[in-house]
C-alpha positions as protocol buffer text, in pm:
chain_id: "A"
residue {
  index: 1
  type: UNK
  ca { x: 7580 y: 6101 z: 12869 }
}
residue {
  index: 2
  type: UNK
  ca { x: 7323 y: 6296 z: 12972 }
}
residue {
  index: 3
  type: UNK
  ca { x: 7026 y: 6092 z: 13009 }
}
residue {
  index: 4
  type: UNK
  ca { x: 6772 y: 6354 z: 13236 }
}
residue {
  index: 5
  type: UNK
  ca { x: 6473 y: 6432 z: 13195 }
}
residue {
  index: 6
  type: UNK
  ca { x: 6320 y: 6705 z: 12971 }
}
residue {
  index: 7
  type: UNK
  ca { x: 6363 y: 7014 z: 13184 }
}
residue {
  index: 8
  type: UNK
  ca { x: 6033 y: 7202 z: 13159 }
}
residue {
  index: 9
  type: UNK
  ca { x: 6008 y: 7580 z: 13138 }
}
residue {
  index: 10
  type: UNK
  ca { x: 5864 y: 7704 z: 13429 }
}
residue {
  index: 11
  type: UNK
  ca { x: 5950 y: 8054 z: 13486 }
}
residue {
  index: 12
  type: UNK
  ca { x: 5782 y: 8377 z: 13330 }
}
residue {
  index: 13
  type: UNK
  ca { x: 5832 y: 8400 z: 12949 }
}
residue {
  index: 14
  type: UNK
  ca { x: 5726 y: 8574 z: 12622 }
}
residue {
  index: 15
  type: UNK
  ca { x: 5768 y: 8396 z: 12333 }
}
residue {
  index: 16
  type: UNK
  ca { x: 5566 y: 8492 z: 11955 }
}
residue {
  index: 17
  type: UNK
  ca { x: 5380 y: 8206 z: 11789 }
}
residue {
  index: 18
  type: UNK
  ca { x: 5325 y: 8230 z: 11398 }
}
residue {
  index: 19
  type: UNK
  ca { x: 5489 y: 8254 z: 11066 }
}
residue {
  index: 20
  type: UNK
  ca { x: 5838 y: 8173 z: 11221 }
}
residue {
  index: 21
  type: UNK
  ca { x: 6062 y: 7920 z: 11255 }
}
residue {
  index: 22
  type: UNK
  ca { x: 5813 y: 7746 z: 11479 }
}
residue {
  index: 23
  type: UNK
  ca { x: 5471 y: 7740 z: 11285 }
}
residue {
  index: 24
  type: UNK
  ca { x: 5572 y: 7367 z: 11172 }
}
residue {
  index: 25
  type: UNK
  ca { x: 5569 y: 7252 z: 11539 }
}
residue {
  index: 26
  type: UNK
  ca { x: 5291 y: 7438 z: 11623 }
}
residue {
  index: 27
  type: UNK
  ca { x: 5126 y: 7278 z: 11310 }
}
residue {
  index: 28
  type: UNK
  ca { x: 5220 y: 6964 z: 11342 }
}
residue {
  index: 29
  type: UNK
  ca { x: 5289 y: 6867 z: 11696 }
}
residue {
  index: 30
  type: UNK
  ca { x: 4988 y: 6677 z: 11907 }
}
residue {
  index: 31
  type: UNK
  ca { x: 4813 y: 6822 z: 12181 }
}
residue {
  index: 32
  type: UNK
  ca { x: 5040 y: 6840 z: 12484 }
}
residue {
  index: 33
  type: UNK
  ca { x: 4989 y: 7001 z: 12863 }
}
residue {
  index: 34
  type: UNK
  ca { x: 5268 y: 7184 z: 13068 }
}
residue {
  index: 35
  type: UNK
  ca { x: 5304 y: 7201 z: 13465 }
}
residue {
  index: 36
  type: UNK
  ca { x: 5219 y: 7537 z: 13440 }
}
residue {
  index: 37
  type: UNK
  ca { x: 4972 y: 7710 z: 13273 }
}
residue {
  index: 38
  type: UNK
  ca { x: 5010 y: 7923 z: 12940 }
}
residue {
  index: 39
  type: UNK
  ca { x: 4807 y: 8216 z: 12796 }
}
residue {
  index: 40
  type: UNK
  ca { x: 4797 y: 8233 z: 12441 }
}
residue {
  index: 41
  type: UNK
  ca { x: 4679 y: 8597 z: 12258 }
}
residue {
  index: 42
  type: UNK
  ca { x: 4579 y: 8615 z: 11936 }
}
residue {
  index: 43
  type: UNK
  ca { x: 4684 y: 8868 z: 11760 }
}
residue {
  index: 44
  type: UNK
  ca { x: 4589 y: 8843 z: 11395 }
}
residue {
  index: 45
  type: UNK
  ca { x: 4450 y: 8562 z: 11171 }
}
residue {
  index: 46
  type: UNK
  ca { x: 4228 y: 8285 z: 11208 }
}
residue {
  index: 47
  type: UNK
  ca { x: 4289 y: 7899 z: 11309 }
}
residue {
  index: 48
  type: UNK
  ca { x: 4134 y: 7603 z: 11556 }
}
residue {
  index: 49
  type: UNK
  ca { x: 4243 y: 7515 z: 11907 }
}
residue {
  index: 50
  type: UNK
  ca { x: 4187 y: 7231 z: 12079 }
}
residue {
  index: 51
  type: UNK
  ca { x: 4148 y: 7291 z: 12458 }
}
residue {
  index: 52
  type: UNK
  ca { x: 4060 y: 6964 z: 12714 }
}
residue {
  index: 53
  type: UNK
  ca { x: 3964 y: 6779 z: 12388 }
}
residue {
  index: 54
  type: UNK
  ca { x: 3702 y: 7030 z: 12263 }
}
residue {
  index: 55
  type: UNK
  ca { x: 3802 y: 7218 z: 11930 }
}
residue {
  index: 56
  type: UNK
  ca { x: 3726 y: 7627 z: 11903 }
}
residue {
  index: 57
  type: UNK
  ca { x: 3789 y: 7859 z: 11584 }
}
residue {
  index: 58
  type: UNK
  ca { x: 4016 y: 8169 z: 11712 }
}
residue {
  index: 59
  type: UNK
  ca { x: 4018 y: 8463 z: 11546 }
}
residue {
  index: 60
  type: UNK
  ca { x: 4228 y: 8807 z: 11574 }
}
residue {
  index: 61
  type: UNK
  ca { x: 4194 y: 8952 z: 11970 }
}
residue {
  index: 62
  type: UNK
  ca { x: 4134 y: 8608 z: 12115 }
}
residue {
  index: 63
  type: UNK
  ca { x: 4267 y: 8545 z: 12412 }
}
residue {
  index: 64
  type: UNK
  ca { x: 4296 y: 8190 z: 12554 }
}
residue {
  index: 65
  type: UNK
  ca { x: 4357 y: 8068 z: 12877 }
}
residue {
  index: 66
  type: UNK
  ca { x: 4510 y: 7677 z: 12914 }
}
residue {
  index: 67
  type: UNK
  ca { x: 4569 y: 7619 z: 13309 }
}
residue {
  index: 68
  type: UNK
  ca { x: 4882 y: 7394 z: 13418 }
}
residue {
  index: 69
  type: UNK
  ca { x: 4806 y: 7016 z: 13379 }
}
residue {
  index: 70
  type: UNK
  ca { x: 4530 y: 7054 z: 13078 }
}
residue {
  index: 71
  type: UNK
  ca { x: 4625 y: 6919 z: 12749 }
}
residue {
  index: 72
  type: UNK
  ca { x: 4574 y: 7130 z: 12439 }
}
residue {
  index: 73
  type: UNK
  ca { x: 4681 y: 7222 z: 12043 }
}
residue {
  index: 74
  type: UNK
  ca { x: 4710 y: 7481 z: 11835 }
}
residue {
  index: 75
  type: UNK
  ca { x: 4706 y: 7502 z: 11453 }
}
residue {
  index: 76
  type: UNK
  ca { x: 4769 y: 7808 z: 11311 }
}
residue {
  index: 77
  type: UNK
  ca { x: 4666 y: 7961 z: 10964 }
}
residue {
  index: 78
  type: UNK
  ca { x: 4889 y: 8071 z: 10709 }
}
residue {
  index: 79
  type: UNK
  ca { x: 4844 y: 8453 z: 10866 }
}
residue {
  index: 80
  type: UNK
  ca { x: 4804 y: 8380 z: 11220 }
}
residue {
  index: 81
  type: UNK
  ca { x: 5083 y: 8561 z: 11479 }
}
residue {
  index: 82
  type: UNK
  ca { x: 5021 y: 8582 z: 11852 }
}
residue {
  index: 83
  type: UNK
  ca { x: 5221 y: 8554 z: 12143 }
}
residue {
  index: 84
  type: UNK
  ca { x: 5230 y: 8213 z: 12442 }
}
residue {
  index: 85
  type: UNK
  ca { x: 5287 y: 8367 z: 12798 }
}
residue {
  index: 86
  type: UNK
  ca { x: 5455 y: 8085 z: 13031 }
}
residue {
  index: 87
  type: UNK
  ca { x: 5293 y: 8173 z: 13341 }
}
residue {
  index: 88
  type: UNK
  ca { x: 5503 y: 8112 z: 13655 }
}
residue {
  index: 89
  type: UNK
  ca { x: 5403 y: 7821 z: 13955 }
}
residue {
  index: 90
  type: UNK
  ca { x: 5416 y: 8116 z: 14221 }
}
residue {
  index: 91
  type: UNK
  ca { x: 5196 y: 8338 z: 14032 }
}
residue {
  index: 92
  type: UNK
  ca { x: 4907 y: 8046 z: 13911 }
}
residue {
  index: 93
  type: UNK
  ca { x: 4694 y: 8118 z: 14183 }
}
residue {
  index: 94
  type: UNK
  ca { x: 4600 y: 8399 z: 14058 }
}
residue {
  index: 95
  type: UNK
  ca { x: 4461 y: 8249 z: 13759 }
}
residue {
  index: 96
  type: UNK
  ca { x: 4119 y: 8021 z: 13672 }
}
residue {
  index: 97
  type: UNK
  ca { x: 4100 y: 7645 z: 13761 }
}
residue {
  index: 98
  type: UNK
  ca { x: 3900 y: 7616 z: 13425 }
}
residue {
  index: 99
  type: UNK
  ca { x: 4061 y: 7681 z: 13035 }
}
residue {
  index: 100
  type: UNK
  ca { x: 3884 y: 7996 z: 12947 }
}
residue {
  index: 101
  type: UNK
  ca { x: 3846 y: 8162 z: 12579 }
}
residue {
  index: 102
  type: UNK
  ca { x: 3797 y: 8545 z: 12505 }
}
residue {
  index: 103
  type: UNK
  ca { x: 3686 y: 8704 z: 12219 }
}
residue {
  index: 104
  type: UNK
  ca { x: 3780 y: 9079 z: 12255 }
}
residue {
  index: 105
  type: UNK
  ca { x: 3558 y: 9286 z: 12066 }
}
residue {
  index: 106
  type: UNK
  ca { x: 3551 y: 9609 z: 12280 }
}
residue {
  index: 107
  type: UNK
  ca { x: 3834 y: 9840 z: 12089 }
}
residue {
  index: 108
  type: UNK
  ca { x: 3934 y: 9997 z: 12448 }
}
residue {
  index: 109
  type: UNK
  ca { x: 3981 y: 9672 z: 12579 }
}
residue {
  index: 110
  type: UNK
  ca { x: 4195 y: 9528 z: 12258 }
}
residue {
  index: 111
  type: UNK
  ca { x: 4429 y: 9819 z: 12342 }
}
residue {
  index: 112
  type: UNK
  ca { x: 4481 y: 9769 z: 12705 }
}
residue {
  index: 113
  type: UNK
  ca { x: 4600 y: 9442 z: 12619 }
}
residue {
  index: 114
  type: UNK
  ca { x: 4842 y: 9550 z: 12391 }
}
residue {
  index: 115
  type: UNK
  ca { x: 4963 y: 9801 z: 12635 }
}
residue {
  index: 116
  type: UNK
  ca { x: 5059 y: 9546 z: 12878 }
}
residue {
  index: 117
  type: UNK
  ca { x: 5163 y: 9246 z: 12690 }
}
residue {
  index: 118
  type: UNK
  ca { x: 5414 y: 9549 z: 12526 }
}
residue {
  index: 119
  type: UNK
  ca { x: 5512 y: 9619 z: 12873 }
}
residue {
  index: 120
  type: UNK
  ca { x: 5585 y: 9262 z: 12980 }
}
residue {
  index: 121
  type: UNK
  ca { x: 5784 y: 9201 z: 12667 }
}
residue {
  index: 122
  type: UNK
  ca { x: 5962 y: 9479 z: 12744 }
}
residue {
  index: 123
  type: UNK
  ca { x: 6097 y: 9410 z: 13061 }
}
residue {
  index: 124
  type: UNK
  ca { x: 6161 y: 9072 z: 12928 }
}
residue {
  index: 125
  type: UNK
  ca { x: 6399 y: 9161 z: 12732 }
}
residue {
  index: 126
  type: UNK
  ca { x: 6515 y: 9460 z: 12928 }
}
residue {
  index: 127
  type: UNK
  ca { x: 6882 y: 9489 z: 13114 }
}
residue {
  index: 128
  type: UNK
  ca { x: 6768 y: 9758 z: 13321 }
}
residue {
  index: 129
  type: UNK
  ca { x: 6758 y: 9751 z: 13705 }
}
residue {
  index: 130
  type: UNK
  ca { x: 6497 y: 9511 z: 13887 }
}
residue {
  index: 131
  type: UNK
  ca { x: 6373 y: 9457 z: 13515 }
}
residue {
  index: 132
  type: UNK
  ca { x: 6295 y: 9060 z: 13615 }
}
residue {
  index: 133
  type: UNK
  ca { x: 6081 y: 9229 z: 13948 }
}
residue {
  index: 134
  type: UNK
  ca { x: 5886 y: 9489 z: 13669 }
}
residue {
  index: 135
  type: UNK
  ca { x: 5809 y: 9171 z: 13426 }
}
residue {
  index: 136
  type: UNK
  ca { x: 5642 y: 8981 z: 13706 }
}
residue {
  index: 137
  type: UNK
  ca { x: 5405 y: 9311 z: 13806 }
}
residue {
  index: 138
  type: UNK
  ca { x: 5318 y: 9316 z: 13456 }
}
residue {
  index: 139
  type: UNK
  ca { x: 5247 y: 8958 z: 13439 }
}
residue {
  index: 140
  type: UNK
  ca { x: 5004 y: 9069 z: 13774 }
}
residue {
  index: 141
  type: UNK
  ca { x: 4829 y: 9357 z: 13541 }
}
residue {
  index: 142
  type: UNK
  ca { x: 4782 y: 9091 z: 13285 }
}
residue {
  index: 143
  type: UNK
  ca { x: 4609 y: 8833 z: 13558 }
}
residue {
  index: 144
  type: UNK
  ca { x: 4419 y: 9135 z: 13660 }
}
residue {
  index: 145
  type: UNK
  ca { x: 4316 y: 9261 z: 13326 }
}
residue {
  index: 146
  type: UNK
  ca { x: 4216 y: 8878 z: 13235 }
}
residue {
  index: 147
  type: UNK
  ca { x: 4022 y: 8860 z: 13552 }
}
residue {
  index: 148
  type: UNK
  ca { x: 3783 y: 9192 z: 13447 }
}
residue {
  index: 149
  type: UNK
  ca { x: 3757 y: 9066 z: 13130 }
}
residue {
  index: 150
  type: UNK
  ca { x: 3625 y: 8704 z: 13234 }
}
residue {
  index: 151
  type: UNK
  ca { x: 3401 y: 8896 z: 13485 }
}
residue {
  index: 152
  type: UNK
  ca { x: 3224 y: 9046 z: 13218 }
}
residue {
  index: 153
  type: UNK
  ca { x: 3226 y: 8734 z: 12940 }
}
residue {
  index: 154
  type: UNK
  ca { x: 2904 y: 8549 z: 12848 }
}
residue {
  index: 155
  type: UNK
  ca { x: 3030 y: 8200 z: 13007 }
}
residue {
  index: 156
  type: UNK
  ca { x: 3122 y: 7914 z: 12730 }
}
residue {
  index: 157
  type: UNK
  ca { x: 2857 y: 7690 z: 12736 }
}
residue {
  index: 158
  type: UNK
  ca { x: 2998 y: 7440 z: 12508 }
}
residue {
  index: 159
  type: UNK
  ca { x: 3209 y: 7339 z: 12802 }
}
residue {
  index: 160
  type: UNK
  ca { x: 2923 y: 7238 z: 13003 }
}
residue {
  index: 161
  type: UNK
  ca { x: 2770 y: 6959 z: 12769 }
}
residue {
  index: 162
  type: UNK
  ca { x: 2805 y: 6603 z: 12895 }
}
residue {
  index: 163
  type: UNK
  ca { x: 3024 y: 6516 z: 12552 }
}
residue {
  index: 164
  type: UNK
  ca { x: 3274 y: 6807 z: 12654 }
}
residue {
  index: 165
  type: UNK
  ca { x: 3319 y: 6717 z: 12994 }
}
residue {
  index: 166
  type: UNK
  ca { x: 3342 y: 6358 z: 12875 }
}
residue {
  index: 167
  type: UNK
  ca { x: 3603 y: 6461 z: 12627 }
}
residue {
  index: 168
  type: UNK
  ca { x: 3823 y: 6694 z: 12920 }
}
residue {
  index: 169
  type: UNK
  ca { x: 3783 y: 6372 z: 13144 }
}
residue {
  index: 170
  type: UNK
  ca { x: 3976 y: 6141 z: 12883 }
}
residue {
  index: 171
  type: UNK
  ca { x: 4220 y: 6408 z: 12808 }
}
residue {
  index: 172
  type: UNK
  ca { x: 4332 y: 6480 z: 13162 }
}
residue {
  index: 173
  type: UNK
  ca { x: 4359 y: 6081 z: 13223 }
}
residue {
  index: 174
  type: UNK
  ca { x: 4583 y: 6077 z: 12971 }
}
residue {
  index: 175
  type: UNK
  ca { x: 4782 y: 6305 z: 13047 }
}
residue {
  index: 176
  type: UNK
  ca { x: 4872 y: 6149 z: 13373 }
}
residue {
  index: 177
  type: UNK
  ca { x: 4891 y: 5801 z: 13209 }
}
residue {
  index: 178
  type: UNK
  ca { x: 5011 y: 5804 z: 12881 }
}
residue {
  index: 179
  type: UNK
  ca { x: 5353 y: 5703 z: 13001 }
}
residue {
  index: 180
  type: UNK
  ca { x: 5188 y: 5332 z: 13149 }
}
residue {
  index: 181
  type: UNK
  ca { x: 5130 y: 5205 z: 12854 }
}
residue {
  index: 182
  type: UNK
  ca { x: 4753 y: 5196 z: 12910 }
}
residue {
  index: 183
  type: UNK
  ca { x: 4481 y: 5117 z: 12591 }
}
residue {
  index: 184
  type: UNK
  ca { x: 4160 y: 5298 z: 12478 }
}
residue {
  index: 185
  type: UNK
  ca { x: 3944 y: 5058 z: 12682 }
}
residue {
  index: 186
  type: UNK
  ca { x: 4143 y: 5091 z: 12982 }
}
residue {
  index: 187
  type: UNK
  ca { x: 4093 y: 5457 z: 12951 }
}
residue {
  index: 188
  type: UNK
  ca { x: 3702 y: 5400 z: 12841 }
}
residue {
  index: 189
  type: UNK
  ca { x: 3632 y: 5141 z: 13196 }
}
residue {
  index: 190
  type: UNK
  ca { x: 3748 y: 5396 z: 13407 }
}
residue {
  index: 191
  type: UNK
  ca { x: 3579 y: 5629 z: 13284 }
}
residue {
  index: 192
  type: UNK
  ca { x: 3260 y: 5435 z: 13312 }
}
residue {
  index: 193
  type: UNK
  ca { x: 3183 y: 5432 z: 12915 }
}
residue {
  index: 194
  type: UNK
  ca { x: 3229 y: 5210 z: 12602 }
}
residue {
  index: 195
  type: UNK
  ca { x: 3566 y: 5235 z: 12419 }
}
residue {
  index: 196
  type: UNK
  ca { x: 3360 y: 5309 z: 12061 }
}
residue {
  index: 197
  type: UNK
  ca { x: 3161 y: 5608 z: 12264 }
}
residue {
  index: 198
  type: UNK
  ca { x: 3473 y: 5735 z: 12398 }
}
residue {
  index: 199
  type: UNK
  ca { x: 3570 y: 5774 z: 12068 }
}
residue {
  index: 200
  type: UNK
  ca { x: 3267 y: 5911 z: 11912 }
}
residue {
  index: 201
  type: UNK
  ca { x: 3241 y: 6157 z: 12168 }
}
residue {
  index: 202
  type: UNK
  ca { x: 3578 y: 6307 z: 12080 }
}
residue {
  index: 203
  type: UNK
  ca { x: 3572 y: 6291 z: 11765 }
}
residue {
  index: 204
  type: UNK
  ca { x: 3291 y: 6485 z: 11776 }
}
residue {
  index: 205
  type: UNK
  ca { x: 3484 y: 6728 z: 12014 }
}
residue {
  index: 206
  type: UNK
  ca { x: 3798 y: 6761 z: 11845 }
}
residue {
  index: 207
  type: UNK
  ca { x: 3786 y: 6552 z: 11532 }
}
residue {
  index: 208
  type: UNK
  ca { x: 4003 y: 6288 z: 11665 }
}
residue {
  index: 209
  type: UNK
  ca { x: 3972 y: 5963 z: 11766 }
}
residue {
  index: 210
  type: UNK
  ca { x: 4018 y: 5865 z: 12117 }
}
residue {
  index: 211
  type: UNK
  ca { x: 4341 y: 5682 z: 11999 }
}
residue {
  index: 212
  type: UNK
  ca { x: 4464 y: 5918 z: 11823 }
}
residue {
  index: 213
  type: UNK
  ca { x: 4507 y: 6138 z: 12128 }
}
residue {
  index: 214
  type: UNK
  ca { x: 4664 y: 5901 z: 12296 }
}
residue {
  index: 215
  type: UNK
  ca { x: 4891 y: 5798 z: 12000 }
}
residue {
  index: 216
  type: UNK
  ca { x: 4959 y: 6161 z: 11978 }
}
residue {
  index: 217
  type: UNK
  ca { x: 5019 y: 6214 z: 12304 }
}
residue {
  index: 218
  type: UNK
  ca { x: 5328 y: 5941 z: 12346 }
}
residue {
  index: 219
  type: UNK
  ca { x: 5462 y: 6019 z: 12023 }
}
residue {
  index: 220
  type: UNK
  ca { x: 5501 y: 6406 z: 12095 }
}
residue {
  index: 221
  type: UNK
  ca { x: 5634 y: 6288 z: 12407 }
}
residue {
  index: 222
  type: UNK
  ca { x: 5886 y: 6039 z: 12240 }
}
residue {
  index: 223
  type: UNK
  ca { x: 6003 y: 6285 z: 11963 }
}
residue {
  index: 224
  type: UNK
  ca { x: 6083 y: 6587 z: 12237 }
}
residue {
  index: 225
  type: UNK
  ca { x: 6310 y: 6319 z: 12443 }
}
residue {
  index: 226
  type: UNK
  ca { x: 6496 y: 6248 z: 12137 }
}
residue {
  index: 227
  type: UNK
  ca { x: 6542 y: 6602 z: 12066 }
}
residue {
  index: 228
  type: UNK
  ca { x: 6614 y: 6684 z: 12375 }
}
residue {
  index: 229
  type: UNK
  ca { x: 6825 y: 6452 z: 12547 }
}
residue {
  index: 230
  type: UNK
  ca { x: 7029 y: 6134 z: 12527 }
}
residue {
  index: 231
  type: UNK
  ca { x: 6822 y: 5884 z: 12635 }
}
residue {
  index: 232
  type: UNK
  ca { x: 6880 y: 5571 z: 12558 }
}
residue {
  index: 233
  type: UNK
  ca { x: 6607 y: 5472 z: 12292 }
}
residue {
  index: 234
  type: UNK
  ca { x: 6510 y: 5147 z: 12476 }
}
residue {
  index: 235
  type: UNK
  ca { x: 6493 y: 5344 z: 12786 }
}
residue {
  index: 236
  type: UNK
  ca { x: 6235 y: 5572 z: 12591 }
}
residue {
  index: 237
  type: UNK
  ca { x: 6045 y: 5290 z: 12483 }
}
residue {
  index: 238
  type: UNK
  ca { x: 6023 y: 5133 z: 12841 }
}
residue {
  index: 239
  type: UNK
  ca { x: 5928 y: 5458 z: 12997 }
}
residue {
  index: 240
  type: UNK
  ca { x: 5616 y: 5510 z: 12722 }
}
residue {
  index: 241
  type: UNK
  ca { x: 5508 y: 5207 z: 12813 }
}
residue {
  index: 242
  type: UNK
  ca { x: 5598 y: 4997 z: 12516 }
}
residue {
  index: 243
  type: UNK
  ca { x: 5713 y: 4624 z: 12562 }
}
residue {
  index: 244
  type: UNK
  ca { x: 6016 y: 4673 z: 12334 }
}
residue {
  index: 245
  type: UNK
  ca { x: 6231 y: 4934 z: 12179 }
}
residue {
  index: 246
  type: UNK
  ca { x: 6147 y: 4741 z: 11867 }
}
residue {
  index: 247
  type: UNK
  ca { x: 5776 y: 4756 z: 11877 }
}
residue {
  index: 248
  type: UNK
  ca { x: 5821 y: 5093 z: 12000 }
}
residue {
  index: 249
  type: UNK
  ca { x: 6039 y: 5164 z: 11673 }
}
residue {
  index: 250
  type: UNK
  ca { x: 5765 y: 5054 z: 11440 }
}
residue {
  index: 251
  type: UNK
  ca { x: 5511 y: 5282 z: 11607 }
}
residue {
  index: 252
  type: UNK
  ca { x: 5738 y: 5555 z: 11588 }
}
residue {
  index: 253
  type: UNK
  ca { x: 5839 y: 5474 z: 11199 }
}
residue {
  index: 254
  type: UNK
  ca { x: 5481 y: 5490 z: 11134 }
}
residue {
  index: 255
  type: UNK
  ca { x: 5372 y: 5830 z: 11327 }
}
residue {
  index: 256
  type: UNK
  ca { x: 5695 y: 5999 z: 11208 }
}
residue {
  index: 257
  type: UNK
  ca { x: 5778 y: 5862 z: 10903 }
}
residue {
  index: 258
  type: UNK
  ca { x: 6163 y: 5757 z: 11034 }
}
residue {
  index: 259
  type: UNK
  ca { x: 6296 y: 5550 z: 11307 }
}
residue {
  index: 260
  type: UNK
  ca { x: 6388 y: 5717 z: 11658 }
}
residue {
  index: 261
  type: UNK
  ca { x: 6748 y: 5699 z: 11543 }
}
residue {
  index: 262
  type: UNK
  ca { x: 6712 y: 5880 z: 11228 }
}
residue {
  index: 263
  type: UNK
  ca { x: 6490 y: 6136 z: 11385 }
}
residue {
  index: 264
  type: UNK
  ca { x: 6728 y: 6211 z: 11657 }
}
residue {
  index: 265
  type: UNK
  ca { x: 6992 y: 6272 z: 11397 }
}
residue {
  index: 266
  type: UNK
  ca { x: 6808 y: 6488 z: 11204 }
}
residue {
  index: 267
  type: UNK
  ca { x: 6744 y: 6689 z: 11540 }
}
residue {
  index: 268
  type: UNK
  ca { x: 7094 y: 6745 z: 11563 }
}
């Protein structure tokens, strides 16, 4: 039985984002981070993303920048397509500490960025000789490229308001807890505020409560190990933090709308 843990993706990678197969779980699924960060380009249509619990519109030409560790989601209109770059460990350095988002509005620059996410894509996908060692320089045009373009970018002062900051505090906590079990006001005392302005504050951010985050958080968490592996369910339970795979079942039933059992069947 293979009982592992979820196997993150790590290495370069190219994947589209829209009206696919995967709009539902872009749709649907809670805000989530990855060990390594992800650039997201907008391509066409319009939508909200929620970025170190402070919500943005995005239009076509956005480009969005989420680094490794940061928790974010996506929802995408009915006409929205893009593309999510996976941006390798070795090559993050290169990159902002920060989430960044672009609005590209100069027509030269819209094009250059086509030119090279084309490029990348196609060496993706190529068989060609040393086609993995050509992907990887494009990925380096495309740090460079997003590097110019930042220099040049009226900063986001949003970001810089004691509610955001507030809000991008609670977010990365809980991304590093949200397996312990912890509550709201355990989240709120460390963070040296009140559990009801915790939750003001982001839902004035994001337009969710501070729970909800966090409920969000475990559940997404709970529904990709029982996709994705065999884990025992009360293992699952135990490792979210839950005192029992029962209470852990109800919580589940009642974000999900069926029992970690039946959703791992319907998984397939």
């Amino acid at each position: 039985m293979n009982t592992q843990p979820i196997r993150e993706e790590s290495h370069l990678d190219l994947r589209s984002i829209g009206n696919s197969a995967m709009v539902s779980r872009w749709r649907t699924e809670a805000m989530r981070a990855h060990s390594t960060p992800r650039l997201i380009f907008i391509h066409k249509g319009q939508g909200r993303i929620t970025v170190a619990g402070l919500t943005s519109g995005y239009g076509p030409n956005n480009l969005i920048f989420v680094p490794a560790g940061t928790m974010y989601g996506i929802e995408l209109g009915p006409t929205a397509y893009g593309q999510l770059v996976t941006i390798p460990r070795a090559m993050a350095d290169d990159w902002p500490e920060d989430p960044v988002h672009l609005r590209l509005r100069d027509v030269a620059a819209q094009r250059e960025l086509v030119t090279i996410m084309d490029g990348l894509e196609a060496e993706l996908r190529s068989d060609r000789p040393a086609a993995t060692r050509a992907a990887h320089y494009q990925a380096g045009l495309l740090s460079v490229y997003f590097e110019r373009q930042c220099s040049t970018a009226e900063p986001e002062s949003r970001r810089e308001t004691s509610r955001a900051r507030l809000a991008a505090a609670f977010t990365d906590l809980v991304e590093r807890d949200f397996r312990t079990g912890r509550s709201v006001a355990d989240y709120a005392r460390d963070l040296g505020v009140t559990p009801t302005h915790l939750t003001r504050v982001c839902k004035q951010s994001c337009g969710k409560s501070a729970l909800t985050i966090l409920n969000q958080r475990v559940h997404l968490e709970a529904r990709q190990l029982l996709r994705e592996t065999r884990k025992p369910i009360k293992d699952i339970a135990s490792g979210l933090g839950f005192t029992s795979a029962a209470y852990f079942t109800r919580s589940f039933q009642a974000a999900a709308g069926m029992t970690p059992s039946d959703f791992r069947r319907a998984a397939g």
